[in-house]
N, C-alpha and C positions, 0 to 999 in steps of 0.2 A: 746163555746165548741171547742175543740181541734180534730185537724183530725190529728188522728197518721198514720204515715207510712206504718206500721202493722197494721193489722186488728186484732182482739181478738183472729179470726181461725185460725191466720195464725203463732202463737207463742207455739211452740213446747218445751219440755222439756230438754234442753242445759246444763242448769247449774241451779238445786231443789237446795232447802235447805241451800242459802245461805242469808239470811235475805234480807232486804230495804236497798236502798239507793238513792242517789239523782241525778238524768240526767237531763238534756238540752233539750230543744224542738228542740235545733239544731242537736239534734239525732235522738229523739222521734218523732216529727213531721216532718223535715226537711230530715232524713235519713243519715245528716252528719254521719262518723265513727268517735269513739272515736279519742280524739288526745292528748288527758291530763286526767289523772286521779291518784285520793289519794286517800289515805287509814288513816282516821282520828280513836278518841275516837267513842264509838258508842254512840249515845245520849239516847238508852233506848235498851230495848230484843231483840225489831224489826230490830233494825238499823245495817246493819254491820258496816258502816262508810267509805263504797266506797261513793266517789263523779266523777262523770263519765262528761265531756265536750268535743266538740267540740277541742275547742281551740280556738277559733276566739270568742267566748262569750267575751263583755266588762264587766266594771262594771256599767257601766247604765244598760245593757241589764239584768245583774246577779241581778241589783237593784228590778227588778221585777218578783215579785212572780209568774206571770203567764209566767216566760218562764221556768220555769221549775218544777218537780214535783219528789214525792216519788214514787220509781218504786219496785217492784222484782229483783233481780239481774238477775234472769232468762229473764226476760220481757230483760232490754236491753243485753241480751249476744243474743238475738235475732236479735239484730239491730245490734253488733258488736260482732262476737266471737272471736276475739283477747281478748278480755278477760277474756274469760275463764284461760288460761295459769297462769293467774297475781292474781286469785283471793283468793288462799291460803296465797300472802305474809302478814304480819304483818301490825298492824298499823306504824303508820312513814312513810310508803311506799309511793313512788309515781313515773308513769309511762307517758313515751311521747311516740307518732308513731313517727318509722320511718320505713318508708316502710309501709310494712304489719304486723309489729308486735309492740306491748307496748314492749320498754325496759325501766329498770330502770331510772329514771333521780338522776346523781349525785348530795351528797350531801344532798338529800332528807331525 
C-alpha cells in the first residue's frame, strides 16, 4: 500500500474537469515537483494523455508498474500547481521546470 504525500482531505479543487492521467510516485508519494511532463494521444474518454514525472525517474524505475499510477489531473495539480498553466496545451506538447515554472521544451 502506498503512503501518498497528500492525504484524501487534504486535495482541494485546483484544476476539475480535466480527465486522468499518469504521475510518479516520485511526485505522489515522494512529493518531488514535476520536472518533465507530455501531452500524448489519449488512450480512452478518461485519459487526457498528460504524463507527469519527476525527472529523475529511470527506466528500470518506469519498468515498474507500482511506481507509478493513474491519477485525476486535479489530484496531482495538488502536488504541483505549475501545472495548472500548461494544461490546456495540445497533444505533442511537452514541458520541463525551470525554476518554478514548466516551459515548453523545444522541438517537442
Amino acid at each position: 500500500m502506498k503512503s501518498f504525500k497528500l492525504a484524501a482531505h487534504e486535495i482541494v479543487a485546483l484544476a476539475p474537469g480535466h480527465g486522468g492521467c499518469l504521475a510518479t510516485d516520485r511526485i505522489t508519494v515522494d512529493g518531488a515537483p514535476v520536472g518533465y511532463c507530455y501531452r500524448e494521444a489519449s488512450s480512452n474518454k478518461m485519459d487526457s494523455g498528460w504524463r507527469f514525472f519527476a525527472g529523475d525517474e529511470s527506466e528500470e524505475y518506469m519498468g515498474s508498474s507500482g511506481n507509478h499510477g493513474i491519477y485525476d489531473i486535479n489530484t496531482v495539480a495538488n502536488y504541483d500547481q505549475a501545472i495548472i498553466p500548461v494544461l490546456g496545451a495540445p497533444q505533442g506538447s511537452a514541458f520541463e521546470r525551470i525554476g518554478n515554472k514548466l516551459v515548453p521544451v523545444e522541438g517537442a
